[in-house]
N, CA, C and O atoms as a DFTB+ gen file, in Angstrom:
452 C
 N C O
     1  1     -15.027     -61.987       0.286
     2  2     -13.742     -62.057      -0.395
     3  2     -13.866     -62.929      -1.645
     4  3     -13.209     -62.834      -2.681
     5  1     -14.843     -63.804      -1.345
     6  2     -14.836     -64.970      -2.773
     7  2     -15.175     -64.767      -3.290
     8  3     -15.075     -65.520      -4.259
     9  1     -16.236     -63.278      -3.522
    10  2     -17.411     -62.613      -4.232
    11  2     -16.112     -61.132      -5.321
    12  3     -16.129     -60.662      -6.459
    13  1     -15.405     -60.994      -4.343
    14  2     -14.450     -59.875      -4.782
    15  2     -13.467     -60.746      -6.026
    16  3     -13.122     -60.272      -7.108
    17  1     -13.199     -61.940      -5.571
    18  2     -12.394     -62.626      -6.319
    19  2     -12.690     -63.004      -7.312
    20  3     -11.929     -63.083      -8.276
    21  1     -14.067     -63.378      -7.293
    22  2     -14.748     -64.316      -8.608
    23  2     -15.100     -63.068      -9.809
    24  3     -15.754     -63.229     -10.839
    25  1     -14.548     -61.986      -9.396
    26  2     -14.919     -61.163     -10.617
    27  2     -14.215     -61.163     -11.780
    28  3     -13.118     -61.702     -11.633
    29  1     -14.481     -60.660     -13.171
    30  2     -13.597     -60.783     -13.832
    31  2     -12.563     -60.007     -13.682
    32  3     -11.479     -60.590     -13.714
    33  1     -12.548     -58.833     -13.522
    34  2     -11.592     -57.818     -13.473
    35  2     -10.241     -58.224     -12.468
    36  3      -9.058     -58.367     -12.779
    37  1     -10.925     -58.346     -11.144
    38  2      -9.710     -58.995     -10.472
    39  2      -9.302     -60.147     -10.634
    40  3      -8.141     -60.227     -10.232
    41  1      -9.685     -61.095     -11.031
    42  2      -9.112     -62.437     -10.864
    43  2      -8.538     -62.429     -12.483
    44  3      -7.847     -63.386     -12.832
    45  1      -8.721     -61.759     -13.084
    46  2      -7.695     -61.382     -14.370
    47  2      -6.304     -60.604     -13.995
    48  3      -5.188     -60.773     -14.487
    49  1      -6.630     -59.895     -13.191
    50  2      -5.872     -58.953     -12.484
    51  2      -4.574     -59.853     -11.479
    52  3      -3.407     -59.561     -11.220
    53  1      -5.249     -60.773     -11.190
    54  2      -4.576     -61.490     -10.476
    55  2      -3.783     -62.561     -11.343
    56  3      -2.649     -62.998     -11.148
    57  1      -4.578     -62.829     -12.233
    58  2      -4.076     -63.698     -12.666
    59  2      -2.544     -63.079     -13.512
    60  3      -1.494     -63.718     -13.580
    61  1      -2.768     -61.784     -14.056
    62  2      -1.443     -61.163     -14.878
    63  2      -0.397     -61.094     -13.816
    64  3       0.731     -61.584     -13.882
    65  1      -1.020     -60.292     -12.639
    66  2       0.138     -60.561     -11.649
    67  2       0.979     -61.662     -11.155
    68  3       2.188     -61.598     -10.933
    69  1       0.016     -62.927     -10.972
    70  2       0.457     -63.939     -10.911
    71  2       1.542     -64.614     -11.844
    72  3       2.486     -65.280     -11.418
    73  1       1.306     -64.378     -13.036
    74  2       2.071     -64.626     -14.402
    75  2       3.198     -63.948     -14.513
    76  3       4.255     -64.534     -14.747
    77  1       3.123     -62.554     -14.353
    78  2       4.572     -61.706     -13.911
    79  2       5.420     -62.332     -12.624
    80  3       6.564     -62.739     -12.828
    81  1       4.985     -62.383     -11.633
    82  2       5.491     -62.777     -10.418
    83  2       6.634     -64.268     -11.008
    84  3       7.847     -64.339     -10.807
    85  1       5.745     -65.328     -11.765
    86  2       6.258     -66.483     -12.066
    87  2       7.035     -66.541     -12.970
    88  3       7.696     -67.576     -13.046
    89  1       7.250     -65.503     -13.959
    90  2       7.915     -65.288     -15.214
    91  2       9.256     -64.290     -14.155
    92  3      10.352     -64.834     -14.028
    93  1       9.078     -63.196     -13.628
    94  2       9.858     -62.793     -12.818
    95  2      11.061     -63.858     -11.869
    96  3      12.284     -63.714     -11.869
    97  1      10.338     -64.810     -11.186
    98  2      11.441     -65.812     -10.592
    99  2      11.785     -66.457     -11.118
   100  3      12.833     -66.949     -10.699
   101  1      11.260     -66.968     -12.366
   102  2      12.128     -67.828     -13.268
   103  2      13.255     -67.203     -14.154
   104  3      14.079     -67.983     -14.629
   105  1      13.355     -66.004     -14.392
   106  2      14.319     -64.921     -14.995
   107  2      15.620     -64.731     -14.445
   108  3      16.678     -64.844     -15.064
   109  1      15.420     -64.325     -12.787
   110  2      16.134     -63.777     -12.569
   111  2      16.591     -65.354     -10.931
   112  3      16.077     -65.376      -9.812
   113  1      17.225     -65.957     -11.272
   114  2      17.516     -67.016      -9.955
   115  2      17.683     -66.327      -8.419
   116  3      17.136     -66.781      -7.415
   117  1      18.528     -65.172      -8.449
   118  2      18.597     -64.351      -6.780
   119  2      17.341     -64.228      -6.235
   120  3      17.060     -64.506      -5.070
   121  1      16.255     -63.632      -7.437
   122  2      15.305     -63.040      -7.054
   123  2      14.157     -64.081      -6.634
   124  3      13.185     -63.852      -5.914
   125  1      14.562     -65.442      -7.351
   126  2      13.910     -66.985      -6.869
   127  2      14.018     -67.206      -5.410
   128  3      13.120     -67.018      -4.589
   129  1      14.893     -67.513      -5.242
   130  2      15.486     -67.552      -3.918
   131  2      14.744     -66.943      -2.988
   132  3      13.955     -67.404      -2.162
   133  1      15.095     -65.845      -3.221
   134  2      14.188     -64.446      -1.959
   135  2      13.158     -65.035      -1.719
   136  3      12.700     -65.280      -0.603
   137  1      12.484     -65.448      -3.288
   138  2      10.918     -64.932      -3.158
   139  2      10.089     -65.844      -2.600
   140  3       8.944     -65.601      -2.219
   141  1      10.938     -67.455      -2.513
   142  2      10.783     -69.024      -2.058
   143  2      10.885     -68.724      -0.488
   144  3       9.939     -69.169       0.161
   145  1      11.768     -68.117       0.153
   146  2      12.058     -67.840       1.299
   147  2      10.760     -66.785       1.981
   148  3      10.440     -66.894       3.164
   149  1      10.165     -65.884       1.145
   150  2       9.658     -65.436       1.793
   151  2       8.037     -65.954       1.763
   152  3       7.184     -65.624       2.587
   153  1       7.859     -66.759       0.715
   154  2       6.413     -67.894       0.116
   155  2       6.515     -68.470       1.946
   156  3       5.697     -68.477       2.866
   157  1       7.744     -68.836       1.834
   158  2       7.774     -70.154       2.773
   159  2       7.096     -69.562       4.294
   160  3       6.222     -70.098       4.976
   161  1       7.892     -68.172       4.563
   162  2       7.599     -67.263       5.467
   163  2       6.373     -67.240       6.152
   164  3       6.083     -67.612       7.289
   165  1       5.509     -66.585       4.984
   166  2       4.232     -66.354       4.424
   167  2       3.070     -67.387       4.862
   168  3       1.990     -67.080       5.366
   169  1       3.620     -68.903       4.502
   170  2       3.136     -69.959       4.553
   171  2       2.958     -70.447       6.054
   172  3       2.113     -71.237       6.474
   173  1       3.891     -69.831       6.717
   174  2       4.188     -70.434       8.047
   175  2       3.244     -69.566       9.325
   176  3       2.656     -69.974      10.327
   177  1       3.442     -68.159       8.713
   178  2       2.941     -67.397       9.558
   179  2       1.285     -67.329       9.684
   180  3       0.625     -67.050      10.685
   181  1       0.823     -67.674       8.344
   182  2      -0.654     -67.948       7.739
   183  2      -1.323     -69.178       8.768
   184  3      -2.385     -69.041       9.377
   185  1      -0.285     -70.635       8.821
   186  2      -0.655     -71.528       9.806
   187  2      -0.749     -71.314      10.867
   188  3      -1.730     -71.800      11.429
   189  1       0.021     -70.651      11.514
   190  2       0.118     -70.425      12.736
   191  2      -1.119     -69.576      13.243
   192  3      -1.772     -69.814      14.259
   193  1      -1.282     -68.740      12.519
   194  2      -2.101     -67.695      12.500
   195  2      -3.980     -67.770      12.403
   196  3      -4.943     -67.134      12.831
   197  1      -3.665     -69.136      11.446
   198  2      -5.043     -69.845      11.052
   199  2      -5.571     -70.584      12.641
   200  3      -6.694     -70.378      13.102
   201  1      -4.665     -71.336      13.235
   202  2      -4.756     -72.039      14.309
   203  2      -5.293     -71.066      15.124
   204  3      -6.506     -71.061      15.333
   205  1      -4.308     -69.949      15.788
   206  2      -4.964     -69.189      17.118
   207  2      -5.904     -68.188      16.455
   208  3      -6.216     -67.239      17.175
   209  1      -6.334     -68.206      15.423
   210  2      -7.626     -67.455      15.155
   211  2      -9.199     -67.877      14.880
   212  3     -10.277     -67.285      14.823
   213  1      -8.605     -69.564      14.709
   214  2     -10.235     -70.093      14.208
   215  2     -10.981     -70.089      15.550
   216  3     -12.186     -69.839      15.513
   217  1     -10.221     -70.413      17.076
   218  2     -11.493     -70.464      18.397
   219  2     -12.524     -69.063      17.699
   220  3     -13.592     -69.042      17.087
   221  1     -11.537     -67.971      18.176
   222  2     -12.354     -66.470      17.161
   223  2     -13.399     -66.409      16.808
   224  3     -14.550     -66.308      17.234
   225  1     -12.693     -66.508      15.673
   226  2     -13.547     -66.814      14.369
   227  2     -15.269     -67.778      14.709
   228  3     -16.390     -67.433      14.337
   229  1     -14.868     -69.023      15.528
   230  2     -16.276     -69.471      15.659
   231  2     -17.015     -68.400      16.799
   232  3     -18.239     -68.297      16.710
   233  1     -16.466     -67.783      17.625
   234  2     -16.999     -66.864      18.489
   235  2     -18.108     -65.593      17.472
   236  3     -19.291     -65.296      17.643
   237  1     -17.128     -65.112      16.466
   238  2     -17.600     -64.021      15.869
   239  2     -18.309     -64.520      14.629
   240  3     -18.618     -63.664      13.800
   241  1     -18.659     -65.986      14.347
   242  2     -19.185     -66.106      13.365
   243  2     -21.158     -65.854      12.837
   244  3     -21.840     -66.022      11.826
   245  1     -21.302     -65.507      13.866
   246  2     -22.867     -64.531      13.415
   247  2     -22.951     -62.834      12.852
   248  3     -23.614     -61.970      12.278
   249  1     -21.810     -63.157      13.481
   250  2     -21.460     -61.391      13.107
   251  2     -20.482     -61.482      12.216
   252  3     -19.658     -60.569      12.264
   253  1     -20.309     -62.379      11.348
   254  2     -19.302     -62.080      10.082
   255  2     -19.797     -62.684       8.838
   256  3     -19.429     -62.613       7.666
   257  1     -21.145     -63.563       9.707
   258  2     -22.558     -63.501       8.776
   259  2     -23.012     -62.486       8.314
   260  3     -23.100     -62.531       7.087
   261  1     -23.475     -61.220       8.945
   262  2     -24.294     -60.564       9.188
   263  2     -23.241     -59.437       7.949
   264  3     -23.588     -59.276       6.779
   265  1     -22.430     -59.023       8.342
   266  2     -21.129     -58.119       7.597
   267  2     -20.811     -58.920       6.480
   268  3     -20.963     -58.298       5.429
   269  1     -20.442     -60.028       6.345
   270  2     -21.380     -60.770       4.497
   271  2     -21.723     -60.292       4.358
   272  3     -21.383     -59.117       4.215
   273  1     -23.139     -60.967       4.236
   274  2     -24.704     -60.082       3.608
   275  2     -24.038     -58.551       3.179
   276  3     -23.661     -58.030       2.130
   277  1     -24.102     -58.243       4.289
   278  2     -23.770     -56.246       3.930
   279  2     -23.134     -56.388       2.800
   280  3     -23.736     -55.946       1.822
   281  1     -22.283     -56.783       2.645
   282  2     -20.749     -56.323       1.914
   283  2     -21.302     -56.602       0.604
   284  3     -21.353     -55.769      -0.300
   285  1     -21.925     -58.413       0.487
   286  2     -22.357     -58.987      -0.753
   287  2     -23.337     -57.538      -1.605
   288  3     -23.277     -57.207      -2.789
   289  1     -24.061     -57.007      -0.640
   290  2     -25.156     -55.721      -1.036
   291  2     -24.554     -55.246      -1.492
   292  3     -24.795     -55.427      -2.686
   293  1     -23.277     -54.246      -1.300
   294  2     -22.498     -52.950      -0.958
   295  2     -21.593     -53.450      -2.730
   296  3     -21.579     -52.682      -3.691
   297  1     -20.954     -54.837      -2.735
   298  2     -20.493     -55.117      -3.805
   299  2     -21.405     -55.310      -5.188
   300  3     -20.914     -55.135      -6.304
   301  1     -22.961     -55.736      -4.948
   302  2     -23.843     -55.620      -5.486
   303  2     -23.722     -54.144      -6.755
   304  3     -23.414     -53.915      -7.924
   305  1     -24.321     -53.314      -5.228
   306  2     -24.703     -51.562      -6.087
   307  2     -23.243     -51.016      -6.625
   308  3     -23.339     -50.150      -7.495
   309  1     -21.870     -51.401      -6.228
   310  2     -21.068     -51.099      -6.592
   311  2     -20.868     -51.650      -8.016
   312  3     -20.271     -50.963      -8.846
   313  1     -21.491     -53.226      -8.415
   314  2     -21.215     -53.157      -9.738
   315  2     -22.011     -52.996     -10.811
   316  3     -21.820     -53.291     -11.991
   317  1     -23.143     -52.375     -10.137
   318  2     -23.943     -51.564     -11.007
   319  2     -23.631     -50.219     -11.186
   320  3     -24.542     -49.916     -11.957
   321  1     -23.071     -49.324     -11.041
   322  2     -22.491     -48.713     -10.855
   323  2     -20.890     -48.714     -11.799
   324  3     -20.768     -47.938     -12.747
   325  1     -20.495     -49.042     -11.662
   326  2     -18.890     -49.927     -12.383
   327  2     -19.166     -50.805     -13.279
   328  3     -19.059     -51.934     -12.799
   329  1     -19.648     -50.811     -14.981
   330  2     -19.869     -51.620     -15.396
   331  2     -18.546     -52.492     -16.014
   332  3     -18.726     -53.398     -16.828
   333  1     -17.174     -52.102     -15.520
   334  2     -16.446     -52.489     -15.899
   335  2     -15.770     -53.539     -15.029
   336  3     -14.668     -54.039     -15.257
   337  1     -16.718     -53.859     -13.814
   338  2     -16.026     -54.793     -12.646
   339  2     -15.690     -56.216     -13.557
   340  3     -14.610     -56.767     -13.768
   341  1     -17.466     -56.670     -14.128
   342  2     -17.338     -57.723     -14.686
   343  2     -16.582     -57.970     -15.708
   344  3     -16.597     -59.123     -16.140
   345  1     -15.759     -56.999     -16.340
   346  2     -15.074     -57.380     -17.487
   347  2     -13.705     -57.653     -17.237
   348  3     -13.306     -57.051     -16.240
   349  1     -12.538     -58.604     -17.996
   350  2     -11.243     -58.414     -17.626
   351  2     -10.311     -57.334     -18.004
   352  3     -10.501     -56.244     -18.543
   353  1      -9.227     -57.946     -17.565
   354  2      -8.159     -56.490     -17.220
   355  2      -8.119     -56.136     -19.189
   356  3      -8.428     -55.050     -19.681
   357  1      -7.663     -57.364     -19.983
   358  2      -7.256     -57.103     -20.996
   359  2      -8.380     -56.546     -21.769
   360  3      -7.971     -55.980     -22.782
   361  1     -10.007     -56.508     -21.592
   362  2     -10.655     -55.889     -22.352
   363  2     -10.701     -54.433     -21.419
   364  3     -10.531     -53.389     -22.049
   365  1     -10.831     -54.385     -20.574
   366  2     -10.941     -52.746     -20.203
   367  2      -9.827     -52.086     -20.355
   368  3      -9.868     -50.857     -20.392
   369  1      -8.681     -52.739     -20.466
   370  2      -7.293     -51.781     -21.720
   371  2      -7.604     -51.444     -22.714
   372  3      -7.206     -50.380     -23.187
   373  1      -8.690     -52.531     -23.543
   374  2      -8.840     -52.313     -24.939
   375  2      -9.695     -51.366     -25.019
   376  3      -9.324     -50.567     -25.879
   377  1     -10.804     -51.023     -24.469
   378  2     -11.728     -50.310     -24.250
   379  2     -11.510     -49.156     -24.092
   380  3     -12.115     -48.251     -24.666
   381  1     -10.325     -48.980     -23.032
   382  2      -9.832     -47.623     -22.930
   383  2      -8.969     -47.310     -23.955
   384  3      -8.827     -46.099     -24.127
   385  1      -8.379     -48.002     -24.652
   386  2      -7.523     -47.505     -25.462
   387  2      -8.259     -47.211     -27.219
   388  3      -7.827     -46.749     -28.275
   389  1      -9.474     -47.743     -26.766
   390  2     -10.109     -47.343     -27.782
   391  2     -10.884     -46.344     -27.769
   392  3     -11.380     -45.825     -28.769
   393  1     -11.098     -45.886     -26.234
   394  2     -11.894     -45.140     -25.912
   395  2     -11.029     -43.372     -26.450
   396  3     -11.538     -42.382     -26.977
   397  1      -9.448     -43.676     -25.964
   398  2      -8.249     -42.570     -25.924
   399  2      -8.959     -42.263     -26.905
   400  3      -9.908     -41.479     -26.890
   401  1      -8.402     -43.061     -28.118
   402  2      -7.984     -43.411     -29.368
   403  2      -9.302     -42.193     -30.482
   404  3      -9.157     -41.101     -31.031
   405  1     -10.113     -42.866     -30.389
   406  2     -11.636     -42.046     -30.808
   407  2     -11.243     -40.824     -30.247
   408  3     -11.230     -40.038     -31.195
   409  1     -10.849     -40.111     -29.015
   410  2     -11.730     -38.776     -28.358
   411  2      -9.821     -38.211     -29.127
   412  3      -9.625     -37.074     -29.556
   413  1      -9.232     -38.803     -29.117
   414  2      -8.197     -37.699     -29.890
   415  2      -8.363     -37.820     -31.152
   416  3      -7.754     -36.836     -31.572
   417  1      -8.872     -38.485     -32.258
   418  2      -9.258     -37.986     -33.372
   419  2     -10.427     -37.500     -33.574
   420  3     -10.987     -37.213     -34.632
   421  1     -10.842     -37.404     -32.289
   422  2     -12.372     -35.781     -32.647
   423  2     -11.594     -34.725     -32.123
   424  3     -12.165     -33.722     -32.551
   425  1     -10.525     -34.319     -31.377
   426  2      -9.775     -33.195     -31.194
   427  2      -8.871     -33.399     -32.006
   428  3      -8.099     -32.477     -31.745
   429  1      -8.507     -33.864     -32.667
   430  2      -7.449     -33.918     -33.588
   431  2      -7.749     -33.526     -34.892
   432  3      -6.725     -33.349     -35.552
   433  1      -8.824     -33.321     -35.520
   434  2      -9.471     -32.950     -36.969
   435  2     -10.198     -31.792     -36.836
   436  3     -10.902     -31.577     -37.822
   437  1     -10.288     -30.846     -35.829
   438  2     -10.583     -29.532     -35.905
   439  2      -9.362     -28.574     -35.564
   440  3      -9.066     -27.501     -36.089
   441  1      -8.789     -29.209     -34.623
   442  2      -7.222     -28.872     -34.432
   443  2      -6.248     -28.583     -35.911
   444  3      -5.633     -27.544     -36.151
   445  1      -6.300     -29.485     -36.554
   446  2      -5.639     -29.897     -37.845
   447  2      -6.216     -28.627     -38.710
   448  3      -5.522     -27.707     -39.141
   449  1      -7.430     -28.753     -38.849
   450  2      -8.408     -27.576     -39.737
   451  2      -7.661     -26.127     -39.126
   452  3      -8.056     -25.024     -39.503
């Protein structure tokens, strides 16, 4: 998960969301409210949840070693593959929009003709 996070793409990704979310409750006060109530929710159920799951967790922790590794691999060839993992949200907009941008003015100047 820390490997998924530390990328650029998502943790840009996250981060815009994050920025909307905070610009969002500060806008609108009802929608503050809710959203504090349900943080709080969230917060509570996470503890609780953290507690009766860590015995678990040390039970299954060779085997969530092991499914690491994998995953770290699996996220590996995936971003070779995806050269756009490592980049952020706001350059792979730009990219694409530059990308649009170019392929309709090569259909756009024989079209025109």
């Amino acid at each position: 998960v820390r490997e998924v996070a530390s990328l650029s793409l998502v943790s840009s990704a996250c981060g815009v969301v994050s920025a909307a979310y905070a610009s969002t409750k500060e806008s609108h006060p009802c929608l503050r409210s809710v959203c504090d109530a349900a943080e709080q929710g969230v917060q509570s159920v996470t503890q609780a949840t953290a507690s009766c799951v860590q015995p678990l967790l040390a039970t299954l922790q060779p085997h969530v070693v092991a499914v690491s590794e994998y995953a770290s691999k699996g996220l590996d060839k995936l971003g070779e593959k995806l050269p756009l993992l490592p980049k952020p949200v706001e350059q792979v907009l730009s990219d694409t929009k530059e990308l649009l941008s170019s392929r309709v003015a090569e259909v756009k100047e024989p079209v025109s003709s």
